[in-house]
Backbone bond lengths (Angstrom), bond angles and torsions (degrees), N, CA, C in turn:
res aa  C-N    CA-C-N  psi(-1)  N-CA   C-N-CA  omega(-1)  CA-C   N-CA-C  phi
1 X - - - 1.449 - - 1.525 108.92 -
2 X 1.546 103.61 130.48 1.847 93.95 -168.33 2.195 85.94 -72.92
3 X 1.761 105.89 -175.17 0.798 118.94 149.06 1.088 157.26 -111.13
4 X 1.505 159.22 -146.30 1.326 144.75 -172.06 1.234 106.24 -117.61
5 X 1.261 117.90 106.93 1.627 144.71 -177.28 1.555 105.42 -50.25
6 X 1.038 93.06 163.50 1.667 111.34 169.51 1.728 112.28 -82.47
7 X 1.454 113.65 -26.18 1.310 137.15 -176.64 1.650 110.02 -80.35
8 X 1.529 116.35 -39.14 1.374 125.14 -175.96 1.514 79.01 -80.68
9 X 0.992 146.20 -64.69 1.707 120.41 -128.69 1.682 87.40 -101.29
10 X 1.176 124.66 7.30 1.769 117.52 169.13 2.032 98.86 -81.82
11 X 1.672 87.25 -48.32 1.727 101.46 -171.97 1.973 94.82 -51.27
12 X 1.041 120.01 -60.71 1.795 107.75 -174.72 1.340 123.03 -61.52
13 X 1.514 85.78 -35.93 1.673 73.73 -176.63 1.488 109.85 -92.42
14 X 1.158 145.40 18.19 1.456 158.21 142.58 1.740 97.22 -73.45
15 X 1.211 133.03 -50.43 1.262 126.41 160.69 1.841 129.59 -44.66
16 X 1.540 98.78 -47.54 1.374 98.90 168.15 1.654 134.00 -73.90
17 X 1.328 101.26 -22.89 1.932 113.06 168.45 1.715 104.10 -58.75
18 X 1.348 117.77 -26.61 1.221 126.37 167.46 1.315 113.60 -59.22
19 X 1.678 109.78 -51.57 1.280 105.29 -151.38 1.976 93.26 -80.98
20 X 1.349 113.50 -54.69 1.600 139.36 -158.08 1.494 83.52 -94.23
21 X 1.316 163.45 -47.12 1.376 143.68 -143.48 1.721 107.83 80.79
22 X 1.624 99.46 151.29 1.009 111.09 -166.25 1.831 112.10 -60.41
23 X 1.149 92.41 -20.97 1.884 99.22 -161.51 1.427 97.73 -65.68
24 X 1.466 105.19 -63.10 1.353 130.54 166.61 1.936 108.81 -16.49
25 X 1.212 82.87 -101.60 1.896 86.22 172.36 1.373 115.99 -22.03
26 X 1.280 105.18 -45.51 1.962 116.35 -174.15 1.606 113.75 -45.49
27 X 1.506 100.69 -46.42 1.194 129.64 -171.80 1.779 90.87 -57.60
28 X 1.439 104.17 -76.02 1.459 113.53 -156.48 1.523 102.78 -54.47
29 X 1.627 118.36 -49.20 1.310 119.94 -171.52 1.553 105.18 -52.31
30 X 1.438 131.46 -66.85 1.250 133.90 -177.93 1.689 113.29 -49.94
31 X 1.323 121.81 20.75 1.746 117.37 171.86 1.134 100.28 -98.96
32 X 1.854 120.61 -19.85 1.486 110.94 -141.38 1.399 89.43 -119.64
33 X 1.393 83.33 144.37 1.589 100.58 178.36 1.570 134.65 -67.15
34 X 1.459 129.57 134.71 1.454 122.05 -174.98 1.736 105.50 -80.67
35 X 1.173 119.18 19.37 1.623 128.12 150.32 1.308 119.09 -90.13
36 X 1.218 128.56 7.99 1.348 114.83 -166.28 1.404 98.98 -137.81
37 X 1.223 126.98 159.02 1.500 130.11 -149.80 1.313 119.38 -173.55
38 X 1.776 138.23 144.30 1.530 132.47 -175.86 1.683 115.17 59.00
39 X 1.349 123.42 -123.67 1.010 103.88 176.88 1.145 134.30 -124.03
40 X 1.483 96.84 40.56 1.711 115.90 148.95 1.243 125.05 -85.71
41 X 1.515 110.22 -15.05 1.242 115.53 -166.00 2.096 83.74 -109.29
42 X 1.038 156.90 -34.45 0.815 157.31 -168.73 1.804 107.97 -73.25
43 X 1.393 108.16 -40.86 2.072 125.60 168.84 1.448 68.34 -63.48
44 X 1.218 129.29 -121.28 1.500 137.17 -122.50 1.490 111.30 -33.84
45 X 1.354 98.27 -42.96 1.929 103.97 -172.85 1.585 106.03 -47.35
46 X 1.494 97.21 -52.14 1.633 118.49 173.48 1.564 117.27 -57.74
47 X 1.413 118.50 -16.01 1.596 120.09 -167.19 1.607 81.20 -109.26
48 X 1.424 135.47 -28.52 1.256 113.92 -169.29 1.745 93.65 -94.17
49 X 0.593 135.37 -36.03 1.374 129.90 -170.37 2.276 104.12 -68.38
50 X 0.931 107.79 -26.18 1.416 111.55 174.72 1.360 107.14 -74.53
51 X 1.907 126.43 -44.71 1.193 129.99 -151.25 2.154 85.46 -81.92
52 X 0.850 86.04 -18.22 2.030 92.60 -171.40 1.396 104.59 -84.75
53 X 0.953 124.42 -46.49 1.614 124.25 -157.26 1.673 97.11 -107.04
54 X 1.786 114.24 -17.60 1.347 95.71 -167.24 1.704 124.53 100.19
55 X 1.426 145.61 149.87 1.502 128.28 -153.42 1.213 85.12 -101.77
56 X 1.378 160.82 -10.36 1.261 138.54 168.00 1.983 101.46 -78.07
57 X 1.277 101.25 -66.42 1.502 91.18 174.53 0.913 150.19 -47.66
58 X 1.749 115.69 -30.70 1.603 133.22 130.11 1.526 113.74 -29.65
59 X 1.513 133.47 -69.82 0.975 105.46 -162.98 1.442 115.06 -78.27
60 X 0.954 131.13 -5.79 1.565 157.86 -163.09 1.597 96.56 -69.61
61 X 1.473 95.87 -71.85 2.018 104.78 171.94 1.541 122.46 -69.09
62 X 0.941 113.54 4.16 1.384 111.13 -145.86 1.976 70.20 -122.20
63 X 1.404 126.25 -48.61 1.739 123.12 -179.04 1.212 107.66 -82.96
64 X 1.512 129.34 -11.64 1.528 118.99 166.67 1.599 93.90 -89.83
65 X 1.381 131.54 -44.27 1.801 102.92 172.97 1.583 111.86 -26.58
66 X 1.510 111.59 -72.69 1.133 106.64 -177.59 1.103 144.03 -21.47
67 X 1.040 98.46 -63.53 1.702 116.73 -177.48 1.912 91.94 -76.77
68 X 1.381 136.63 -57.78 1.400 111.35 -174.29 1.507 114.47 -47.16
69 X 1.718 115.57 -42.54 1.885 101.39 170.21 1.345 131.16 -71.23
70 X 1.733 111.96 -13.66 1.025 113.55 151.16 1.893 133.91 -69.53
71 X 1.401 120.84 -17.94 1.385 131.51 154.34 1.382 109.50 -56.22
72 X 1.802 120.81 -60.47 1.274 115.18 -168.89 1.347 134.43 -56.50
73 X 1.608 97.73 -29.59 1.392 108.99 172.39 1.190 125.62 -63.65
74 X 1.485 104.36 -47.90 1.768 117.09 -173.05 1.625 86.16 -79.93
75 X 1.126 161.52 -29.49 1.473 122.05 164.12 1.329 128.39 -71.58
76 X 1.615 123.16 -21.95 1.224 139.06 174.27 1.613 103.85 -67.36
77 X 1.668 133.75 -1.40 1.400 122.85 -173.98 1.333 102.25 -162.98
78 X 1.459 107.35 156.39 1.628 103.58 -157.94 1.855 93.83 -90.10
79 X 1.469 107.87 161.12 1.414 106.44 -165.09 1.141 108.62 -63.03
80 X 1.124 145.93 -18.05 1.869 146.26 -147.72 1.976 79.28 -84.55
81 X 1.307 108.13 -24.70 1.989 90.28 -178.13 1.158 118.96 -111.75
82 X 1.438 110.75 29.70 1.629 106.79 -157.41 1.733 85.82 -102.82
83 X 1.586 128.91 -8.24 1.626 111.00 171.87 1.410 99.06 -70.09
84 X 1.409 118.88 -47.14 1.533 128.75 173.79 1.444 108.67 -36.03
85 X 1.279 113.10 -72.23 1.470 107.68 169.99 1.456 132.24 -32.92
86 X 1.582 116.30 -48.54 1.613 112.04 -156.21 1.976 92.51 -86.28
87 X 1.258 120.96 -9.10 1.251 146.45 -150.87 1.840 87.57 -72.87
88 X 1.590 86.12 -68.98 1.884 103.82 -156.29 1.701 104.07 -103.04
89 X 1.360 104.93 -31.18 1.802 96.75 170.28 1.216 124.26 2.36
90 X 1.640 101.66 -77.03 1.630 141.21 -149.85 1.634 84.44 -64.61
91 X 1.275 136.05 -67.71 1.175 147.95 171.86 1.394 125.04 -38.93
92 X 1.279 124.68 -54.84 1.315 129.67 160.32 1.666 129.01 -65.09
93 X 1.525 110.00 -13.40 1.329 126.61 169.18 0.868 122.55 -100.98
94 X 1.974 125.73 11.38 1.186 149.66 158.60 1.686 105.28 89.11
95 X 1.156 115.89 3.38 1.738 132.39 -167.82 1.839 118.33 -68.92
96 X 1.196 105.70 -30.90 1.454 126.69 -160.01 1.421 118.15 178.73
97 X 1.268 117.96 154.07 1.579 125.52 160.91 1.480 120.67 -45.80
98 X 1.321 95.38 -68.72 1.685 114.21 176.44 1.712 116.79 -142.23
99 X 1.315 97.01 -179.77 1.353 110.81 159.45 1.891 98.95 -141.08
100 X 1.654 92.49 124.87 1.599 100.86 163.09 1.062 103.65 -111.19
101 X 1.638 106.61 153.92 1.111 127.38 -170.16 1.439 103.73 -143.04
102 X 1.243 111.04 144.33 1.664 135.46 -170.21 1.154 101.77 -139.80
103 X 1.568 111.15 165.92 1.621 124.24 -176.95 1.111 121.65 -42.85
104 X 1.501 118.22 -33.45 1.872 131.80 -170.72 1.446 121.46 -135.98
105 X 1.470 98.14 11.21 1.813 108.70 -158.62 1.047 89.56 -146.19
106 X 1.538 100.06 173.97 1.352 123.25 158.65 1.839 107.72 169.37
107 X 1.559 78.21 149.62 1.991 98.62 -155.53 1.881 109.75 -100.40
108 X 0.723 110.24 126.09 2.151 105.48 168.19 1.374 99.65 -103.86
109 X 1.603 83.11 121.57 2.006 81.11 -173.98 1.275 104.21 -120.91
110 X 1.687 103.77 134.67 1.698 95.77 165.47 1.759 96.99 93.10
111 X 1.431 124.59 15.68 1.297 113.39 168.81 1.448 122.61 -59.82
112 X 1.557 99.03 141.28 1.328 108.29 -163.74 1.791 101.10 -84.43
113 X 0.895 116.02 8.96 1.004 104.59 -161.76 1.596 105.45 -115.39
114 X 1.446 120.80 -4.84 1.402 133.40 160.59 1.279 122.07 -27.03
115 X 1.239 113.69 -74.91 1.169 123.43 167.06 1.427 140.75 -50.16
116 X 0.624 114.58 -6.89 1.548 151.35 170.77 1.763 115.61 -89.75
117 X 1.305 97.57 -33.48 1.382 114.43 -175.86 1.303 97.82 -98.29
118 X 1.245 129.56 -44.05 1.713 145.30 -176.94 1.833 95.27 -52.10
119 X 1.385 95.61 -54.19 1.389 92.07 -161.16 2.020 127.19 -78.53
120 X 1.539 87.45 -4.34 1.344 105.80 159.30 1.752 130.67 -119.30
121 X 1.470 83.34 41.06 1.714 95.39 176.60 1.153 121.08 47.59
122 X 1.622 109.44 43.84 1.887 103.27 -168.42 1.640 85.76 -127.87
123 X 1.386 111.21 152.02 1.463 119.06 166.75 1.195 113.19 -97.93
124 X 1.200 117.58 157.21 1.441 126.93 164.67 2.015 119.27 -27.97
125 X 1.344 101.18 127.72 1.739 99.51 -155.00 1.178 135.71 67.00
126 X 1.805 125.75 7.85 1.290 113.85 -169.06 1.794 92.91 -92.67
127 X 1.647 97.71 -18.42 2.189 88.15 -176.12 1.524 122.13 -113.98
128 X 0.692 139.73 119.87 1.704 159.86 -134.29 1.736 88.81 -48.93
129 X 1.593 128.39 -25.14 1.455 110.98 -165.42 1.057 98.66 -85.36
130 X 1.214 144.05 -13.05 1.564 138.35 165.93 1.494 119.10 -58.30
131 X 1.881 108.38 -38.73 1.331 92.54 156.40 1.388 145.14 -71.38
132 X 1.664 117.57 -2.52 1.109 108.12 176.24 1.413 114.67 -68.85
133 X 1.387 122.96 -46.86 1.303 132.37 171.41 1.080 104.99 -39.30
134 X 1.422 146.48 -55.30 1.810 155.02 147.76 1.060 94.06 -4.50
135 X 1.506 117.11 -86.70 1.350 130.74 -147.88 1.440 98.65 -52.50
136 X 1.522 110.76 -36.06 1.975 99.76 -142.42 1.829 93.60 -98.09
137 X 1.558 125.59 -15.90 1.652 93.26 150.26 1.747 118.60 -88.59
138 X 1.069 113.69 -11.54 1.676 120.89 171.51 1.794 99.98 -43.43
139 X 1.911 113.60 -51.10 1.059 114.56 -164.60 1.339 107.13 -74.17
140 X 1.587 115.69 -34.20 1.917 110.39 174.62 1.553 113.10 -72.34
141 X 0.959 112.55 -45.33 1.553 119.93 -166.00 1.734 104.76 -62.90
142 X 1.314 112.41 -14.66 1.408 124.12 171.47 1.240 124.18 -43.78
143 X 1.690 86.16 -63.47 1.328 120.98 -154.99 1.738 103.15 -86.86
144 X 1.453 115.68 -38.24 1.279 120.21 -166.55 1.275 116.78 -93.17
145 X 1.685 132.03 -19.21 0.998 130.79 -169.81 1.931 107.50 -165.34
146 X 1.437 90.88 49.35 1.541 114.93 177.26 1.951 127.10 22.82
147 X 1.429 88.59 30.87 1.876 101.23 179.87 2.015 94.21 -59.68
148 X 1.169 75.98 136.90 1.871 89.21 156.25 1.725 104.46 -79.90
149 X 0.941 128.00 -28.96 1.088 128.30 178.28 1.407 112.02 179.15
150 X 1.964 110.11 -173.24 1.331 112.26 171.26 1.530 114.10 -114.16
151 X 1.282 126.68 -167.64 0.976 124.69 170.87 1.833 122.95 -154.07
152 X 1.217 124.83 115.47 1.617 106.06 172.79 1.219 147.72 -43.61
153 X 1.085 131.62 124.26 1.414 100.62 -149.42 1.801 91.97 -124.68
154 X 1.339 127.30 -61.03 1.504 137.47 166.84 1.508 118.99 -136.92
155 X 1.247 103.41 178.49 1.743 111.65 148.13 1.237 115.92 -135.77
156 X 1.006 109.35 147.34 1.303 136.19 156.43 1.552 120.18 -76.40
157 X 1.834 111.65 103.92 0.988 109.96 178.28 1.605 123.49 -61.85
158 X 1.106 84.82 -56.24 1.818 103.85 -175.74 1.395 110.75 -57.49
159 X 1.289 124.35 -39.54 1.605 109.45 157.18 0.926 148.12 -111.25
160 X 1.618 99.90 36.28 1.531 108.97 -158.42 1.167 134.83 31.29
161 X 1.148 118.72 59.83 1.379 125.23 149.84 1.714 141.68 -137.27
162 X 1.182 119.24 150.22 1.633 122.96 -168.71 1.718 96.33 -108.01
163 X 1.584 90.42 114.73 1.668 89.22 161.59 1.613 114.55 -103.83
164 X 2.035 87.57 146.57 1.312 98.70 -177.90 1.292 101.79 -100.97
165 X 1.586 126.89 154.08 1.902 122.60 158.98 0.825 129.38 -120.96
166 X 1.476 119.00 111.06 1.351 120.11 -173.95 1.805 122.35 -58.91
167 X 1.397 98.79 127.75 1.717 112.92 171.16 0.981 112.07 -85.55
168 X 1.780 133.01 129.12 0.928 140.81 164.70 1.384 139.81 -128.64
Protein backbone atom coordinates (compact mmCIF):
# COMPACT_ATOMS: atom_id res chain seq x y z
CA UNK A 1 0.00 0.00 0.00
CA UNK A 2 1.73 3.28 -1.16
CA UNK A 3 1.59 6.04 1.56
CA UNK A 4 0.25 9.48 2.37
CA UNK A 5 2.42 12.13 0.81
CA UNK A 6 3.33 15.35 1.99
CA UNK A 7 1.59 16.57 -1.36
CA UNK A 8 -1.87 14.70 -0.58
CA UNK A 9 -2.26 16.12 2.88
CA UNK A 10 -1.06 19.89 1.57
CA UNK A 11 -3.78 19.13 -1.51
CA UNK A 12 -6.80 18.63 1.47
CA UNK A 13 -5.97 20.72 3.59
CA UNK A 14 -5.67 23.61 0.89
CA UNK A 15 -9.11 22.04 0.03
CA UNK A 16 -10.49 22.51 3.50
CA UNK A 17 -9.49 26.51 3.98
CA UNK A 18 -12.04 26.41 1.16
CA UNK A 19 -14.40 24.54 2.81
CA UNK A 20 -13.91 26.00 6.90
CA UNK A 21 -11.68 29.24 6.00
CA UNK A 22 -8.29 29.82 6.44
CA UNK A 23 -8.47 30.83 10.25
CA UNK A 24 -10.37 27.80 10.86
CA UNK A 25 -7.78 25.24 9.48
CA UNK A 26 -5.09 27.44 11.40
CA UNK A 27 -6.76 26.52 14.43
CA UNK A 28 -6.95 22.73 13.61
CA UNK A 29 -3.45 22.59 11.93
CA UNK A 30 -1.66 24.18 15.03
CA UNK A 31 -3.15 21.12 17.56
CA UNK A 32 -1.27 18.63 15.54
CA UNK A 33 1.82 17.56 16.11
CA UNK A 34 5.11 17.88 13.77
CA UNK A 35 5.67 14.04 14.95
CA UNK A 36 2.96 12.70 13.35
CA UNK A 37 2.65 11.96 9.69
CA UNK A 38 0.40 9.96 6.64
CA UNK A 39 -2.45 8.74 8.20
CA UNK A 40 -1.98 9.57 11.57
CA UNK A 41 -1.61 12.82 10.79
CA UNK A 42 -4.63 12.79 8.35
CA UNK A 43 -7.14 10.86 11.73
CA UNK A 44 -5.99 13.69 13.88
CA UNK A 45 -6.69 16.58 11.33
CA UNK A 46 -10.10 14.72 11.12
CA UNK A 47 -10.33 14.19 15.11
CA UNK A 48 -9.43 17.89 15.47
CA UNK A 49 -11.70 19.24 13.11
CA UNK A 50 -14.79 17.11 14.75
CA UNK A 51 -13.65 18.11 18.43
CA UNK A 52 -14.03 22.02 16.85
CA UNK A 53 -16.99 22.01 14.80
CA UNK A 54 -18.66 19.18 16.81
CA UNK A 55 -19.68 15.29 15.27
CA UNK A 56 -22.30 16.56 13.03
CA UNK A 57 -20.03 19.36 11.72
CA UNK A 58 -17.10 17.09 11.56
CA UNK A 59 -18.74 14.81 9.51
CA UNK A 60 -20.34 17.51 7.47
CA UNK A 61 -16.59 18.97 6.53
CA UNK A 62 -14.91 16.12 6.54
CA UNK A 63 -18.04 14.72 3.38
CA UNK A 64 -17.80 18.03 1.60
CA UNK A 65 -13.75 17.42 1.53
CA UNK A 66 -14.71 14.57 -0.29
CA UNK A 67 -16.71 15.45 -2.72
CA UNK A 68 -14.52 18.98 -3.26
CA UNK A 69 -11.38 16.34 -4.22
CA UNK A 70 -13.69 14.51 -5.89
CA UNK A 71 -14.74 17.83 -8.22
CA UNK A 72 -10.99 18.56 -8.68
CA UNK A 73 -10.19 15.52 -10.14
CA UNK A 74 -13.05 15.10 -12.54
CA UNK A 75 -12.19 18.61 -13.91
CA UNK A 76 -8.46 17.96 -14.02
CA UNK A 77 -9.44 14.69 -16.55
CA UNK A 78 -11.69 14.11 -19.28
CA UNK A 79 -14.76 11.92 -18.16
CA UNK A 80 -14.06 8.63 -20.26
CA UNK A 81 -11.28 8.29 -16.97
CA UNK A 82 -13.06 9.48 -14.23
CA UNK A 83 -14.38 5.42 -13.47
CA UNK A 84 -10.51 4.98 -13.62
CA UNK A 85 -10.15 7.66 -11.33
CA UNK A 86 -12.72 6.99 -8.42
CA UNK A 87 -11.34 3.22 -8.93
CA UNK A 88 -7.44 3.90 -7.98
CA UNK A 89 -7.56 7.51 -6.33
CA UNK A 90 -8.11 6.07 -2.85
CA UNK A 91 -4.94 3.97 -3.57
CA UNK A 92 -2.68 6.36 -5.04
CA UNK A 93 -3.51 8.90 -2.20
CA UNK A 94 -2.31 6.22 0.10
CA UNK A 95 -6.22 6.01 1.48
CA UNK A 96 -7.24 2.42 0.46
CA UNK A 97 -6.64 -0.40 -2.01
CA UNK A 98 -9.56 0.39 -4.14
CA UNK A 99 -12.86 1.56 -4.66
CA UNK A 100 -15.38 -0.94 -6.47
CA UNK A 101 -18.04 0.09 -7.98
CA UNK A 102 -21.25 -1.65 -9.24
CA UNK A 103 -24.48 -0.46 -10.79
CA UNK A 104 -25.96 0.84 -7.26
CA UNK A 105 -23.00 0.37 -4.88
CA UNK A 106 -19.83 0.75 -4.28
CA UNK A 107 -17.13 -0.69 -1.75
CA UNK A 108 -13.58 1.11 -0.15
CA UNK A 109 -11.54 -1.71 0.41
CA UNK A 110 -8.64 -2.13 2.54
CA UNK A 111 -8.99 1.36 4.33
CA UNK A 112 -6.08 2.38 5.89
CA UNK A 113 -7.56 4.00 8.23
CA UNK A 114 -9.44 0.96 10.02
CA UNK A 115 -7.19 0.32 12.22
CA UNK A 116 -6.87 3.28 13.59
CA UNK A 117 -10.51 3.25 14.03
CA UNK A 118 -10.26 -0.48 15.46
CA UNK A 119 -7.96 0.75 17.88
CA UNK A 120 -10.17 3.40 19.28
CA UNK A 121 -13.30 1.39 19.57
CA UNK A 122 -15.04 3.24 16.75
CA UNK A 123 -16.85 1.42 13.84
CA UNK A 124 -16.93 2.18 10.51
CA UNK A 125 -18.68 5.91 10.21
CA UNK A 126 -18.62 6.70 13.81
CA UNK A 127 -15.32 9.41 12.94
CA UNK A 128 -15.69 12.24 10.50
CA UNK A 129 -12.56 10.66 8.23
CA UNK A 130 -14.73 8.01 7.03
CA UNK A 131 -16.83 10.63 5.69
CA UNK A 132 -14.46 11.99 3.50
CA UNK A 133 -14.18 8.79 1.64
CA UNK A 134 -18.34 9.21 1.63
CA UNK A 135 -18.16 12.38 0.33
CA UNK A 136 -15.47 11.72 -2.45
CA UNK A 137 -17.54 8.74 -4.31
CA UNK A 138 -20.89 10.73 -3.38
CA UNK A 139 -18.92 13.50 -5.51
CA UNK A 140 -18.18 10.93 -8.66
CA UNK A 141 -21.18 8.91 -8.58
CA UNK A 142 -22.96 12.37 -8.96
CA UNK A 143 -21.55 13.31 -11.74
CA UNK A 144 -21.29 9.89 -13.60
CA UNK A 145 -24.39 8.14 -13.00
CA UNK A 146 -26.87 10.90 -11.65
CA UNK A 147 -27.21 9.55 -7.71
CA UNK A 148 -28.69 12.27 -5.50
CA UNK A 149 -26.43 10.88 -3.26
CA UNK A 150 -24.86 7.86 -1.36
CA UNK A 151 -25.54 6.13 1.51
CA UNK A 152 -23.75 3.65 4.21
CA UNK A 153 -24.94 0.80 4.23
CA UNK A 154 -22.32 -2.02 6.14
CA UNK A 155 -18.93 -3.55 6.30
CA UNK A 156 -17.65 -6.31 5.68
CA UNK A 157 -15.31 -7.47 8.20
CA UNK A 158 -13.74 -10.34 6.59
CA UNK A 159 -13.06 -8.47 3.48
CA UNK A 160 -12.64 -5.36 4.30
CA UNK A 161 -15.00 -3.59 2.91
CA UNK A 162 -17.73 -0.63 3.49
CA UNK A 163 -20.61 -0.55 1.18
CA UNK A 164 -21.92 2.57 -0.10
CA UNK A 165 -25.76 2.83 -1.94
CA UNK A 166 -26.43 4.84 -4.30
CA UNK A 167 -29.84 7.07 -4.00
CA UNK A 168 -31.55 7.87 -6.86
Amino acid sequence: MKTITREVIDTLVNLMKSILGEKTVKIITNKLGDDVSGKELIFSFADETQKLLGQKGGFSAMRQLGRELAKSLMSENPREHWEEILESALYEFGFAKRIEKEEDKAYICSCVFYEILDRNNLKPIEHCVCWAGWGFIEGFVKEMDGAKGIQWKERDYEKEKCRFDFIF
